[in-house]
C-alpha positions as CSV (number, residue, x, y, z in Angstrom):
1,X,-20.1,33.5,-6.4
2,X,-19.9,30.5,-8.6
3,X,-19.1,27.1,-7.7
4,X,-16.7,24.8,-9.1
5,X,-17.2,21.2,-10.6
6,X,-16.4,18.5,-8.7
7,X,-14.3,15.5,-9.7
8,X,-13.9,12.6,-7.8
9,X,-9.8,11.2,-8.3
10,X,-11.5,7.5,-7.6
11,X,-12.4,4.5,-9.2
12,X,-13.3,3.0,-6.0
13,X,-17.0,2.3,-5.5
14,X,-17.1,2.9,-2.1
15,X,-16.1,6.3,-2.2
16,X,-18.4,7.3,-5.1
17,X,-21.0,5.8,-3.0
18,X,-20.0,8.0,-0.1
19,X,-19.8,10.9,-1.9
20,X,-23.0,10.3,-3.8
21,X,-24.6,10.3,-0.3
22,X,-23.8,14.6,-0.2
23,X,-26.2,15.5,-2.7
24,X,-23.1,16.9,-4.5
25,X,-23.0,16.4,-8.6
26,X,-19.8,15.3,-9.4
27,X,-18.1,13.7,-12.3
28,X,-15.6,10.8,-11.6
29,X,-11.8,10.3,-13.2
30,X,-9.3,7.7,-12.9
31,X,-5.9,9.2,-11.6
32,X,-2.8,7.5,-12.5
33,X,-0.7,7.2,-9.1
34,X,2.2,5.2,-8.0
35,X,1.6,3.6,-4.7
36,X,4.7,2.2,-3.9
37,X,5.4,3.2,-0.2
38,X,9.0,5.5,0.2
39,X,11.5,4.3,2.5
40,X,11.3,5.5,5.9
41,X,7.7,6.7,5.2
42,X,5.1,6.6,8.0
43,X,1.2,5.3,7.3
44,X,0.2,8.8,7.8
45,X,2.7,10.1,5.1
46,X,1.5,8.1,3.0
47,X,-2.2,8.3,3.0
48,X,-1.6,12.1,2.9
49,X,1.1,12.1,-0.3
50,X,-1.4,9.9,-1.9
51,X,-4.2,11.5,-1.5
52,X,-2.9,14.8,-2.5
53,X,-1.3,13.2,-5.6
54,X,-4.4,11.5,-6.7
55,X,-6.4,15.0,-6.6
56,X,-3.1,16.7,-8.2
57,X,-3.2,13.9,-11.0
58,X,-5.8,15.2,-12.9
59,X,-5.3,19.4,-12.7
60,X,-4.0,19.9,-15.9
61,X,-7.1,17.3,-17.6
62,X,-9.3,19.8,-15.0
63,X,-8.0,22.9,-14.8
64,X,-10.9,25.0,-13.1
65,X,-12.5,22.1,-10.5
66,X,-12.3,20.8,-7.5
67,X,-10.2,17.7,-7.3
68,X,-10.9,15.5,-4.5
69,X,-8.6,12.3,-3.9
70,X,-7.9,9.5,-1.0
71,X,-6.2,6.8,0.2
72,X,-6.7,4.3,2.9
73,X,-4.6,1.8,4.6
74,X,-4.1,-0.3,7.4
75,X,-1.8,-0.7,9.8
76,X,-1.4,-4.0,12.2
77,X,1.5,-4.8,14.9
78,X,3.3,-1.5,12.9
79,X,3.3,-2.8,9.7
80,X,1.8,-0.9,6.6
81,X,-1.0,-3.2,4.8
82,X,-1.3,-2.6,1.3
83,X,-4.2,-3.5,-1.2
84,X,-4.2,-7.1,-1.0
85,X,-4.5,-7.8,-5.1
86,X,-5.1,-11.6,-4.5
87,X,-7.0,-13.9,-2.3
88,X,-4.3,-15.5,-1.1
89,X,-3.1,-12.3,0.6
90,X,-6.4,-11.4,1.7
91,X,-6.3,-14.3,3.3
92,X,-3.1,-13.6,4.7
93,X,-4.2,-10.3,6.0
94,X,-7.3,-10.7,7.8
95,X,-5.6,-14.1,9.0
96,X,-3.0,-11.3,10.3
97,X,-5.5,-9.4,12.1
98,X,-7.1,-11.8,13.8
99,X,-8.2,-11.1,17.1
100,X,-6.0,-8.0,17.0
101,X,-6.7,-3.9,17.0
102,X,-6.1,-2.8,13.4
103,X,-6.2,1.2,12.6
104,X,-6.8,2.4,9.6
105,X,-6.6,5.7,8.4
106,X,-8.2,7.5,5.4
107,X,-6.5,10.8,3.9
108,X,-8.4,13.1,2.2
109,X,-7.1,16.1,-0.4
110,X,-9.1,18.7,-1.8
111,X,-7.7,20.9,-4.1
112,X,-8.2,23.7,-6.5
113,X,-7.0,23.4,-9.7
114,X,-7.5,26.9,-11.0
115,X,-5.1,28.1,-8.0
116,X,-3.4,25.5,-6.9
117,X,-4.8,25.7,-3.4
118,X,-4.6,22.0,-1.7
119,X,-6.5,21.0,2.0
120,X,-6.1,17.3,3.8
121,X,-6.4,16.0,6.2
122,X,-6.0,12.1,8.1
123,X,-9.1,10.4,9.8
124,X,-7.7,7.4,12.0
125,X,-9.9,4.6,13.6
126,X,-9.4,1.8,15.2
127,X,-11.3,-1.8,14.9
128,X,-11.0,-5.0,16.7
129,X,-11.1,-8.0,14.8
130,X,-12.2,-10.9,17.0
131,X,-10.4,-13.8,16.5
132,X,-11.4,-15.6,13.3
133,X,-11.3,-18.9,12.3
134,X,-9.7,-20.1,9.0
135,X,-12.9,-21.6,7.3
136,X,-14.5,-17.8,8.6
137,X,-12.0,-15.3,6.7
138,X,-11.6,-18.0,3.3
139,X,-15.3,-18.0,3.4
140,X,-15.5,-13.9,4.0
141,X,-13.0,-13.7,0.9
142,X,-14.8,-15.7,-1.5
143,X,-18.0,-13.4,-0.7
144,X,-15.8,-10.1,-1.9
């Protein structure tokens, strides 16, 4: 039995480091996704369409690997926190979660390109932001 190559549907650093950590060899491709949240659509939904479309993205580029993509948000007093692009929002976000529970959860998509077979799954958690003072989190955002 043979395995397949791995590709990693990821720019993001963080996950290459994570998945560097396996011992796994593994190429790494950009996937060209839309974000944009649909109407109606619940954080879970979303970290799972997006996941699966960022793995799906690249099948016909990679037609006999494994594709793996993800997606992470947040999600504070209901609402759906998206990648904050700027500093301002940054700001506005952790200023947001402030002293509050926030849970995030990751979705994960494996799938086969040479069959078309696709796996996910959702990973929530939940962290506590102790209450932070505005000099903390502008000072925190500069650093990143």
């Amino acid at each position: 039995m043979h395995s397949l190559p791995i590709i990693l549907a990821s720019t993001s650093p963080y996950r290459r480091a994570l998945l560097e950590k396996t011992g796994l060899q593994f190429a790494v491709a950009a996937p060209e996704v839309d974000e944009t949240p649909l109407a109606g659509e619940t954080a879970e939904q979303l970290v799972t369409r997006l996941a699966g479309a960022k793995a799906q993205a690249l099948a016909s580029q990679y037609p006999e690997h494994i594709l793996i993509g993800s997606d992470q948000v947040a999600v504070v007093d209901g609402e759906i926190l998206g990648k904050p692009g700027t500093s301002e929002r940054a700001v506005a976000q952790l200023t947001q979660m402030s002293g509050k529970t926030v849970t995030f959860l990751t979705g994960l998509a494996v799938y086969r390109s040479s069959d078309g077979a696709l796996q996910h799954i959702v990973e929530p958690y939940a962290v506590h932001f102790r209450s932070l003072t505005q000099a903390e989190i502008e000072g925190y955002v500069r650093l990143e």
